[in-house]
C-alpha positions in Angstrom: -18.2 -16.2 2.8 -17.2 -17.9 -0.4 -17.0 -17.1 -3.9 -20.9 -16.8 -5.3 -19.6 -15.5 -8.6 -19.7 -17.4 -12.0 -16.8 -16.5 -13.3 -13.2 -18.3 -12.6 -9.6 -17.5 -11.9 -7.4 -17.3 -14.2 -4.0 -17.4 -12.0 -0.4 -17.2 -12.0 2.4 -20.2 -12.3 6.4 -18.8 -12.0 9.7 -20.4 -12.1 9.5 -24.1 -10.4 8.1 -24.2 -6.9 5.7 -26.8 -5.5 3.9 -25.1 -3.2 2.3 -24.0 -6.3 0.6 -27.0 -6.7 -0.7 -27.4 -3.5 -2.2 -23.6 -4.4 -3.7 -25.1 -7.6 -5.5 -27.9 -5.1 -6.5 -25.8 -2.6 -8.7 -24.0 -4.8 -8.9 -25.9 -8.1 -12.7 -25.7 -7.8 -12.8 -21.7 -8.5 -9.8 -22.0 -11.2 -10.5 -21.7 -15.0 -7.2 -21.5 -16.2 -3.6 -21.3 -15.3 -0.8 -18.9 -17.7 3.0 -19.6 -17.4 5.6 -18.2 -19.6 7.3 -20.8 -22.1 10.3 -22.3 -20.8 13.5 -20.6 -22.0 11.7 -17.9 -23.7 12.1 -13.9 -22.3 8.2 -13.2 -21.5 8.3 -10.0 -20.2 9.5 -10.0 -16.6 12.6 -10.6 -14.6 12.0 -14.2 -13.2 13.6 -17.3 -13.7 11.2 -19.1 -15.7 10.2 -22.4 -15.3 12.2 -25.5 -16.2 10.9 -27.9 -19.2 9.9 -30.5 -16.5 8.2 -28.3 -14.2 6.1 -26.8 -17.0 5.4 -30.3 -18.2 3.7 -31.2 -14.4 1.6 -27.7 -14.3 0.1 -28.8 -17.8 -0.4 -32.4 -17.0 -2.2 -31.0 -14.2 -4.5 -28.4 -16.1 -5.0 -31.3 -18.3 -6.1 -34.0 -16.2 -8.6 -31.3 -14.2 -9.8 -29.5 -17.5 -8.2 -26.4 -16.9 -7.1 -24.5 -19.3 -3.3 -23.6 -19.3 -2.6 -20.3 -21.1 1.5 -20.3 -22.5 2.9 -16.8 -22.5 5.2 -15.5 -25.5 4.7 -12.1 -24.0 7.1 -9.5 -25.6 7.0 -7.8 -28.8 8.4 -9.7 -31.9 11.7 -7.9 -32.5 12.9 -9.4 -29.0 12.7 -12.9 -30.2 14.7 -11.9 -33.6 16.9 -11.0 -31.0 18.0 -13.3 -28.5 15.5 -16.0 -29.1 14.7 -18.9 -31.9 11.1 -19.7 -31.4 11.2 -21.0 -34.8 12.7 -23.8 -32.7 9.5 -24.3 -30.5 8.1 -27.4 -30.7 4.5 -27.3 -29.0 3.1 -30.5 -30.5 2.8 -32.0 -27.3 0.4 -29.3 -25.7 -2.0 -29.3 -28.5 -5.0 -29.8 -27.0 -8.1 -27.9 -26.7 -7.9 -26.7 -23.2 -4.0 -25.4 -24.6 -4.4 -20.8 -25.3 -1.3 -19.1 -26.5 -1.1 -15.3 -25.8 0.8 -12.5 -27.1 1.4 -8.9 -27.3 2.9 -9.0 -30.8 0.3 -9.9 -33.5 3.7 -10.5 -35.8 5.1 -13.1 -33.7 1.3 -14.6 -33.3 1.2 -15.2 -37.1 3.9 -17.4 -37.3 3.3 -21.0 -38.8 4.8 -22.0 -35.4 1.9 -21.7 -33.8 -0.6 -22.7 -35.9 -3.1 -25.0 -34.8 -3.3 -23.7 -31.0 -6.3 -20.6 -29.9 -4.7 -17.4 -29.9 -5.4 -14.7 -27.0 -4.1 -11.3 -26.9 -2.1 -9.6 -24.0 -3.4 -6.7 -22.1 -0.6 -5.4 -23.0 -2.1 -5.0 -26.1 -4.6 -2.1 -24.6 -7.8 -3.0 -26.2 -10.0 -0.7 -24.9 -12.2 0.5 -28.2 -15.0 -1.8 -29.6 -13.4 -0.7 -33.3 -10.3 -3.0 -32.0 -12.3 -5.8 -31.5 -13.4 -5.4 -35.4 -10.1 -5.2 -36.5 -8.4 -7.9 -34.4 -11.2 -10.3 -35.9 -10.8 -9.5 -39.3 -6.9 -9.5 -38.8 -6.4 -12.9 -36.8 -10.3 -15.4 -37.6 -8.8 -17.5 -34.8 -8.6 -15.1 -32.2 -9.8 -16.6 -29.0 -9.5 -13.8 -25.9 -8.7 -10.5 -25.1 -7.8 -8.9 -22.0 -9.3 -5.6 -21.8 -7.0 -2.4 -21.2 -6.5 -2.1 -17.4 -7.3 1.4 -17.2 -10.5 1.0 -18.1 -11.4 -1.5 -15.2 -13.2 0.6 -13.3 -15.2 1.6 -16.5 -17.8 -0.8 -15.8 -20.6 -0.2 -18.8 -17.6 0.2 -21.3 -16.3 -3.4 -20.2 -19.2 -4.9 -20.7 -20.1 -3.7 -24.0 -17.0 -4.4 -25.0 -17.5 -8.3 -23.4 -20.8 -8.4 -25.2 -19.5 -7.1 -28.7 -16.8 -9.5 -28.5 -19.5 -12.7 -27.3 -20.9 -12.2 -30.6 -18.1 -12.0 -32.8 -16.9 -15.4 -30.7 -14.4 -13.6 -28.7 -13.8 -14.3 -24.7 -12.9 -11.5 -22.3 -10.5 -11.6 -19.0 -9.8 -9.1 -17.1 -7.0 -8.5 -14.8 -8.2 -7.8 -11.2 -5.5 -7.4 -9.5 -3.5 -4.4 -11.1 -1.3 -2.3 -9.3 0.2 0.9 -11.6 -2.2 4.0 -11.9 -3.5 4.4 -15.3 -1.7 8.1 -15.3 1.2 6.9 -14.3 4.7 8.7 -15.9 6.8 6.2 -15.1 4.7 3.1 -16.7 6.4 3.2 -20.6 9.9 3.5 -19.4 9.4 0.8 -16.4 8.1 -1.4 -19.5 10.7 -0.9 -22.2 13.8 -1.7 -19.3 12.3 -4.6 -18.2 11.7 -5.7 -22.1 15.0 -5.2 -22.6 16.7 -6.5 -19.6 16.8 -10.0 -21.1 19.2 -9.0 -24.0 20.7 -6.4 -22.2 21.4 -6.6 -18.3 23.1 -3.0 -18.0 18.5 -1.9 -19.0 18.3 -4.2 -15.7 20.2 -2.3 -13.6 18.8 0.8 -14.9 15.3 -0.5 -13.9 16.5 -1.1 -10.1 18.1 1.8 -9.6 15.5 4.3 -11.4 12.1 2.9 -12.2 11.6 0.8 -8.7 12.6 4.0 -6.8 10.1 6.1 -8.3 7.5 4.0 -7.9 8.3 3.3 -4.1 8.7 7.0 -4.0 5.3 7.7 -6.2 3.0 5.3 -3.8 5.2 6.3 -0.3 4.8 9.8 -0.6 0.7 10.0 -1.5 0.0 6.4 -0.4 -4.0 6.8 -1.3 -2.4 6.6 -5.0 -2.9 2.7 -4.2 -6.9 3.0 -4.1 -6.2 4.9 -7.5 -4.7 1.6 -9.1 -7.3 0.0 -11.0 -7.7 -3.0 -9.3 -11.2 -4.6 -8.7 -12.4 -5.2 -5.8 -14.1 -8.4 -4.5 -17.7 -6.9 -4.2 -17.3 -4.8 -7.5 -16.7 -8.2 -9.6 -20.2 -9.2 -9.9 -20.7 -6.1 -12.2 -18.7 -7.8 -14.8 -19.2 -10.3 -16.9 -16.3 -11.8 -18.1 -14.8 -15.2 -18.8 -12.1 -15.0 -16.1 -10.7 -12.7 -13.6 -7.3 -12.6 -13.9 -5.0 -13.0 -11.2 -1.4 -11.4 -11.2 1.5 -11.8 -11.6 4.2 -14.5 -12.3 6.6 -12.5 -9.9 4.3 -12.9 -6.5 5.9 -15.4 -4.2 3.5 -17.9 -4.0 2.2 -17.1 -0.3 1.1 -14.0 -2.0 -1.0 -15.4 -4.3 -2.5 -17.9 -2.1 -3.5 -14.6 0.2 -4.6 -12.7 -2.8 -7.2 -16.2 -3.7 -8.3 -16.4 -0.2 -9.3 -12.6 -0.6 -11.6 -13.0 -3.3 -12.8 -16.9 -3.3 -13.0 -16.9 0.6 -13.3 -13.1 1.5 -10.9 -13.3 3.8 -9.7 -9.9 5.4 -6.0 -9.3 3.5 -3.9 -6.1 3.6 -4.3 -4.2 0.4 -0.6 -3.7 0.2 -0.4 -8.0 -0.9 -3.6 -7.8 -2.7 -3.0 -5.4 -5.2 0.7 -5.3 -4.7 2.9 -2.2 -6.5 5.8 -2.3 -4.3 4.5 -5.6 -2.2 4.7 -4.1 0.9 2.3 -4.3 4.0 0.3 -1.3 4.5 -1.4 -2.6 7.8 -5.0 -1.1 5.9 -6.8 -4.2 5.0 -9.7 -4.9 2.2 -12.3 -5.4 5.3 -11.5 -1.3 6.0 -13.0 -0.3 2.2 -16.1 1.3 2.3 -19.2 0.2 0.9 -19.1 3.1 -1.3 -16.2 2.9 -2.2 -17.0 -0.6 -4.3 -19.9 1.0 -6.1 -17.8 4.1 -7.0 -15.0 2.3 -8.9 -17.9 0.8 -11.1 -17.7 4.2 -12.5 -14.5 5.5 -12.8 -13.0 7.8 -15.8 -9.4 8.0 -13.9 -10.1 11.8 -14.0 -8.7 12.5 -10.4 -7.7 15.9 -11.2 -11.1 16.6 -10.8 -12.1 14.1 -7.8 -10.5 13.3 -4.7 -13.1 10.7 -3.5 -9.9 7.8 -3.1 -7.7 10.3 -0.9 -11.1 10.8 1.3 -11.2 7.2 1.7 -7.7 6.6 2.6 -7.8 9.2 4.8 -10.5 7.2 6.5 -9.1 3.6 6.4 -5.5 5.1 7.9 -7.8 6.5 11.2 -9.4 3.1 11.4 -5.9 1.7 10.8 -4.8 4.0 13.7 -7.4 2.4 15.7 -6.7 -1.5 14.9 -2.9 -0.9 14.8 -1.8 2.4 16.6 0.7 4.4 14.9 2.4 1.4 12.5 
């Protein structure tokens, strides 16, 4: 079973590694577009980011197949006044007019630096009201995408309205499948601000291993059907949307991961959920061919009010006995 979708991929490209080429090949047909943080710059997570020359080769390659390569400046503005001179960039030699630049600091955006190139906003940025799209418009003409506020994935009807409002002002929409953190999550704003400031300041790093990864392990080991409550998408609810691209994450998945994660929802090939839609990347042994039928139509229609609704802890329940079954007691 292959993908009988219309949109593309938009997927990942880390630090230098060459298998991800070979990933880029292997399914180059159902890619749109490939984002990569800017060489040297801090973008918002704790990778090595790629060198100059490796950065080059992935947008020679987007280039010569008409892809579209998306460069990330992804932090807010005050980090860059900080520890980085992107007044220094020079980004002549990707101007082209499959070349996006996104952001999660409209400041930074404005800069004369990067003039000239189309403009997309991070989902960082949380745009989840039509009256955002309105504003954005007025406030940045040459905005060219958003990425709508991951939790309101499962908010099918709102998506699209808010893809079809933003059609008309001549404004794409991707939306990022593969999220792992529940939309309720406590943990989420100070996870984000230590690994923001990790870059500048390594003693917020060690802060974020010690604390934040622990209580997420701890969140997701201790009611483990918290994973269904993650607002990731999956393959059979995606043809209820109609976006530009589905996009993939993220820049930290080795890139086995990510090949697995393509083959799940270009190829439909059985993966466990744990790779999938990865929170603490770990293998759960319940795989995506163990969701329910129901299950896909119900998260078309999801307010993230599970205070009121246990519907994913029944189905977990049920995918663990079948797991029982395929597995025995892993």
């Amino acid at each position: 079973m292959v993908n009988n979708f219309k949109n593309k991929f938009l997927v990942p490209v880390g630090g230098d590694d060459e298998r991800y080429f070979e990933l880029l090949e292997k399914y180059k047909k159902y890619i749109g577009g490939v984002y990569i943080g800017w060489p040297d710059a801090p973008s918002g997570r704790n990778i090595q980011t790629a060198t100059r020359k490796f950065f080059d080769r992935v947008f020679k390659w987007c280039r010569k197949n008409k892809k579209v390569l998306d460069i990330l400046f992804n932090m807010q503005a005050n980090a860059y006044y900080e520890g980085f001179n992107y007044k220094k960039i020079n980004l002549s030699p990707y101007l082209y007019k499959g070349t996006e630049l996104t952001f999660s600091s409209i400041m930074l955006l404005k800069e004369s630096v990067f003039s000239g190139f189309k403009k997309n906003i991070s989902v960082n940025y949380k745009v989840n009201f039509i009256q955002q799209l309105h504003i954005l418009k007025k406030e940045i003409p040459d905005l060219n995408s958003i990425i709508v506020d991951r939790d309101i994935n499962r908010d099918q009807k709102k998506v699209n309205l808010i893809t079809k409002t933003a059609k008309k002002l001549g404004i794409h929409v991707d939306i990022l499948v593969t999220e792992g953190c529940v939309p309720f999550c406590p943990y989420k704003i100070d996870h984000n601000i230590f690994i923001t400031s990790e870059h500048f300041y390594p003693q917020s790093g060690k802060m974020m291993q010690k604390r934040s990864r622990v209580m997420c392990e701890k969140f997701y080991g201790d009611s483990a059907f918290n994973i269904l409550r993650s607002p990731f998408l999956t393959r059979e609810a995606l043809k209820s949307y109609h976006c530009r691209f589905f996009k993939i994450s993220d820049r930290e998945s080795p890139v086995n991961m990510i090949d697995q994660t393509m083959a799940y929802y270009v190829l439909g090939e059985p993966q466990d959920i744990g790779v999938i839609f990865p929170v603490v990347k770990r293998l759960t042994h319940i795989t995506t061919d163990m969701i329910p039928k129901t299950f896909h139509k119900k998260i078309l229609n999801c307010k993230n009010e599970c205070y009121r609704c246990d519907f994913c802890s029944g189905v977990y329940k049920k995918m663990e006995t079948e797991k029982r079954k395929k597995y025995g007691n892993k």
